[in-house]
N, C-alpha and C positions, 0 to 999 in steps of 0.2 A: 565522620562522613555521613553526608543524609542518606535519604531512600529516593529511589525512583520510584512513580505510582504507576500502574497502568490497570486500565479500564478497558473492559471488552464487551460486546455482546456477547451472551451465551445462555444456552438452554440447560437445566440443570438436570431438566426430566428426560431427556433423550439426546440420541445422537443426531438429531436431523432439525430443520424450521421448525418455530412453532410460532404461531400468531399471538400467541395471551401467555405464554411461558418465558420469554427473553427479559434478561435480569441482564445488568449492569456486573461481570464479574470483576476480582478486583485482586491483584496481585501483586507484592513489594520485591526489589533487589538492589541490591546493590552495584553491581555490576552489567547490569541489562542482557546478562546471560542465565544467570541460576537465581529463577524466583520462587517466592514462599506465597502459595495462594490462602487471599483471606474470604473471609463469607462476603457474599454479595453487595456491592456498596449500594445498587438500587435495585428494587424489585416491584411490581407489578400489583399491588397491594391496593390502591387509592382509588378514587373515581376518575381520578386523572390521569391515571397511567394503569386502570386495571389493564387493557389490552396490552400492555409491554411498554417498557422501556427501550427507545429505539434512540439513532445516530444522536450525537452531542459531542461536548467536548470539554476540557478541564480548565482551566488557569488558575492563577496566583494573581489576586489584586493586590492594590498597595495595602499596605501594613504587612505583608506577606499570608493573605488569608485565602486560604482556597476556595472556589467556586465550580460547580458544574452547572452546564447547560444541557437540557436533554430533551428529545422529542416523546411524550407520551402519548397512547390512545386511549381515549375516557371510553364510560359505558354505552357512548353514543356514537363510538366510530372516526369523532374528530380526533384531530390532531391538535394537541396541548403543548405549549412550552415550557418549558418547568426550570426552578432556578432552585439549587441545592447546595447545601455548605454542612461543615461538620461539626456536630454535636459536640463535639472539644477539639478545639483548634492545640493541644497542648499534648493530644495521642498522637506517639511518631506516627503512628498506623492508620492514623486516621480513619475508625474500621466502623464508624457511624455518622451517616449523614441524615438531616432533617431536610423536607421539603420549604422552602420559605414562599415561593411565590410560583403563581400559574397564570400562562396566560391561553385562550382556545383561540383554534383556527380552523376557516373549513377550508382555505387554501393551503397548498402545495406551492411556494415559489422563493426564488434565489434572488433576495432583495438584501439590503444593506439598510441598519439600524443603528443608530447610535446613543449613548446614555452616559450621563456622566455619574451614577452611583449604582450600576450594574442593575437594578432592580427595576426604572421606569425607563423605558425606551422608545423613541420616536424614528419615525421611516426618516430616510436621507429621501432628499429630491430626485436621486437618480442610483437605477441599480449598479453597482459595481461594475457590472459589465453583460452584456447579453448578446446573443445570436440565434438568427433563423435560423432554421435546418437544424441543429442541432441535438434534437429530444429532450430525454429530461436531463437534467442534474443534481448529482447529488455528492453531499461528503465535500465542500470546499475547501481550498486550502490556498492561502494568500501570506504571502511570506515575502523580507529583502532578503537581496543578495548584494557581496558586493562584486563591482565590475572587475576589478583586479585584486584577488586575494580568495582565498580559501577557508575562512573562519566563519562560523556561524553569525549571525545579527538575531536580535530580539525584535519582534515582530513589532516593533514601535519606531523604530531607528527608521528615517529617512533623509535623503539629501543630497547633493549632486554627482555620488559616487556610488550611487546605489538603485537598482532595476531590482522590479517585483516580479514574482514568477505567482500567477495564477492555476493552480490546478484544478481540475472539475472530472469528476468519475461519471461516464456517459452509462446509462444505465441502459440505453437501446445496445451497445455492440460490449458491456459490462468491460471497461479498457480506463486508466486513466491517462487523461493528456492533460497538457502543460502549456502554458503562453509565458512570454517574456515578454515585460513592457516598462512604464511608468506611471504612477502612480500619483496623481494628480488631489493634493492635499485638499486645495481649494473646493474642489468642484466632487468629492470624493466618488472620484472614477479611475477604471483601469483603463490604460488606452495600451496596446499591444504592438508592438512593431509587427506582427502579422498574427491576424483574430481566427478566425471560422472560416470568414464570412466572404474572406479574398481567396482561399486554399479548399485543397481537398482533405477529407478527415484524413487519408493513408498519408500525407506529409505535414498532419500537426506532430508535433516531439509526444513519444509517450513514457513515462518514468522508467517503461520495462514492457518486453515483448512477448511476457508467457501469462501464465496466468497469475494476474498480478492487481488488485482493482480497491476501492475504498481507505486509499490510502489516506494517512496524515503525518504532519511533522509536530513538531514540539525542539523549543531552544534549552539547548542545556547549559546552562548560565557558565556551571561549575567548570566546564572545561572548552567554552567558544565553541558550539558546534551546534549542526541543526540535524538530528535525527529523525530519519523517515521510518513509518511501520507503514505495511502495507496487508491484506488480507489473499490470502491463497485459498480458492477452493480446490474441493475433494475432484477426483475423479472417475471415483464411481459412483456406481448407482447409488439412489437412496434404499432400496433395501437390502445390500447389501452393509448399508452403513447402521441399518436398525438390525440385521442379524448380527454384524461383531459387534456393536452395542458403544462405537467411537468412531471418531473419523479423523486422520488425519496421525503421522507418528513426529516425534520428534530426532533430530541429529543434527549436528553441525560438524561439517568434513570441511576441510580448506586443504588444497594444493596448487602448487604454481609449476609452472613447465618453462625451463630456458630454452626455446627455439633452435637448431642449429642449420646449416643445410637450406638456407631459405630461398638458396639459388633453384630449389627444387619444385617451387610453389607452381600454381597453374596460373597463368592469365588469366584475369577476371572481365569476363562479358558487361560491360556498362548496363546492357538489360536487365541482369540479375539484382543488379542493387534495388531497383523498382519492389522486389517482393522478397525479401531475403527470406521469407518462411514458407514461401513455396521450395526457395532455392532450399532450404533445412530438407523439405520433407523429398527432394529429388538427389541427397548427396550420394547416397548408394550407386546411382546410372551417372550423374554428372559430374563427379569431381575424384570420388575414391578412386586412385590407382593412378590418378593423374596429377596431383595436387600436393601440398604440405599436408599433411592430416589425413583425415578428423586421428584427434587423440583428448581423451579428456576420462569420465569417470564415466562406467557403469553404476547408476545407482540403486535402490531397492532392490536387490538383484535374489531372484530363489538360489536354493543351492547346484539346481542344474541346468540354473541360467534359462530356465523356459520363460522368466519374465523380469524383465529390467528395464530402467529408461538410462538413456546415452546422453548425455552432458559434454558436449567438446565445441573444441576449435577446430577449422580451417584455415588454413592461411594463402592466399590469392597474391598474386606482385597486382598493380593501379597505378599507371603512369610513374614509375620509376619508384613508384613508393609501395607500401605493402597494405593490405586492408585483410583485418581479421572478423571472420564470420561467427557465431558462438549459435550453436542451436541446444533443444532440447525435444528429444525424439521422444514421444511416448508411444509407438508405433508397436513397442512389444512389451509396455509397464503392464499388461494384464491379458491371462488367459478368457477374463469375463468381455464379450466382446460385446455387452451392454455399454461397456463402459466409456470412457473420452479417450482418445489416443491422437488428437492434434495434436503436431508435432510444431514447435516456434521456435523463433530465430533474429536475429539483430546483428548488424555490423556494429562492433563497438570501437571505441576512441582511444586505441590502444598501437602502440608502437611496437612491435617485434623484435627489431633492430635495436633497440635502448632500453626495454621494458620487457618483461615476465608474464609471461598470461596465469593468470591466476583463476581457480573458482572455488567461491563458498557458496556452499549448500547448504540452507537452515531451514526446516519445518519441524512442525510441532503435532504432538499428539496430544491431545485430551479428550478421555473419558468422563461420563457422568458422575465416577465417582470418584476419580483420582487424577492426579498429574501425572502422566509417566514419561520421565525425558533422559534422555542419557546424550552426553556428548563426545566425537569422536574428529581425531586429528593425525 
């Protein structure tokens, strides 16, 4: 069995940003549950990247040789490119990389480049895709799918039974959303069956409605499938995150609830579906006592319950059919009322009558000086 690699940003000198400290960390598994962290695959060392090692991304060229792409800051503020592979293609662990090539930039923009031996690269005629209004972008992620079926694709595969999905993480409202389109070989541009540019931001599709932003995928050859990671912030302050000296714990809970009783749900207001994370943060006056639900997990919870967050379902009937609501109330995850207590929420695509509602809970905690993760079912 091989390893799985993953590559992160992180700071090794503290729990909080740091502008000249962010290294490239780097950790192996087997199972994309329990990892062995290794020493930092990149670090901040060069004229090219003394300011940090910032977004990039990994692959596997032919011959099966690995590459990374990374954005660095030189001693001058720009923004460098940088082309990395490892020092012996022949360590499972892969636990040393060389810099081979840099390129500077005093721009910021989401263009499309192409190269046929990874290392010299020339602009395409036309960006991938773009929109007014929209702020910045960052962190892309351009992937197939297919139209009928469930199995991963390699981000190479295209052809008349396969639609691209465009993602772009908006850095003015920090949210990722999603287009669905095709993928035009020729002219290489995305065209969307609905962009920006014809809609409002609250009805573009977003991967997830909490806090949830810089995602990416990666195909996993080994078993046909296309794995999403995404990045969670904290929610509290920073200096609470520099007095416990971490940010963030680790657990992973899963449980599923068989429905019964669904004669009992509330009608659901068509209005409500317009902002289902208002409708989250009003479920106490507008639905409990009237409704199926909420039932779902208390989680991070003290021992005398003075601070927890609520993870559950509602369940509504909708034109003879049923619509389940899922929120996530931090309304009372902390006595520090410095802190974030937005409460979010999404109607998901779940059947009640045939299907189980289910939820897994997965974050993670890391310290400067250690991994601490325990998992829980």
């Amino acid at each position: 069995m091989g390893l799985y690699h993953m590559f992160y940003q992180f700071n090794p000198k503290a729990a909080v940003w740091s502008n000249n400290s962010i290294v490239w960390g780097h950790s192996v598994s087997k199972d994309l549950v329990n990892w062995f962290p290794l020493k930092p695959a990149l670090t901040p060392t060069k004229p090219y990247d003394i300011n940090g090692c910032w977004s990039g991304s990994a692959t596997v060229l032919p011959g099966a040789k690995p590459a990374i792409l990374y954005t660095g800051i030189d001693n001058k503020l720009h923004q460098t490119q940088n082309l990395a592979v490892p020092k012996n293609v022949s360590d499972p662990l892969l636990r040393e990389w060389v810099i081979v090539g840099s390129q500077q930039s005093d721009k910021g923009m989401a263009i499309l480049y192409l190269s046929k031996d990874f290392v010299h690269w020339i602009q395409a005629k036309h960006t991938l895709y773009s929109a007014k209004r929209s702020g910045m972008w960052e962190c892309l992620d351009f992937f197939p799918v297919l139209i009928d079926g469930s199995v991963g694709l390699d981000t190479s595969v295209n052809g008349p039974h396969i639609r691209h999905v465009l993602k772009v993480s908006l850095f003015d409202v920090t949210h990722d959303y999603y287009l669905i389109g095709t993928y035009d070989t020729t002219k290489d541009i995305f065209i969307p069956d609905n962009g920006f540019k014809h809609k409002e931001l609250s009805l573009v599709p977003r991967y997830d409605y909490g806090k949830f932003y810089a995602s990416k995928t990666f195909y996993d050859g080994a078993k046909k499938r296309r794995v999403l990671w995404g990045w969670i912030n904290e929610s509290s302050v920073q200096e609470d995150d520099i007095h416990k000296g971490w940010s963030g714990i680790q657990a992973d809970i899963e449980i599923s609830f068989e429905v019964s009783d669904l004669g009992k749900a509330q009608e659901l207001d068509p209005s409500w579906t317009l902002d289902p994370q208002l409708l989250c943060s009003g479920i106490g006056t507008k639905v409990k006592g009237r409704g199926l639900g909420p039932f779902g997990l208390l989680v991070l919870a003290s021992k005398g319950m003075q601070e927890y967050t609520a993870v559950f379902f509602t369940v509504f009937r909708a034109n003879k059919k049923y619509a389940v609501l899922m929120c996530s109330d931090q309304s009372r995850s902390s006595l520090n009322h410095k802190n974030d207590f937005t409460t979010y929420g999404a109607f998901v695509d779940v059947d009640p009558v045939y299907e189980e509602l289910s939820i897994r809970s997965l974050v993670s905690c890391i310290d400067n000086h250690k991994d601490k993760s325990y998992k829980q079912k």
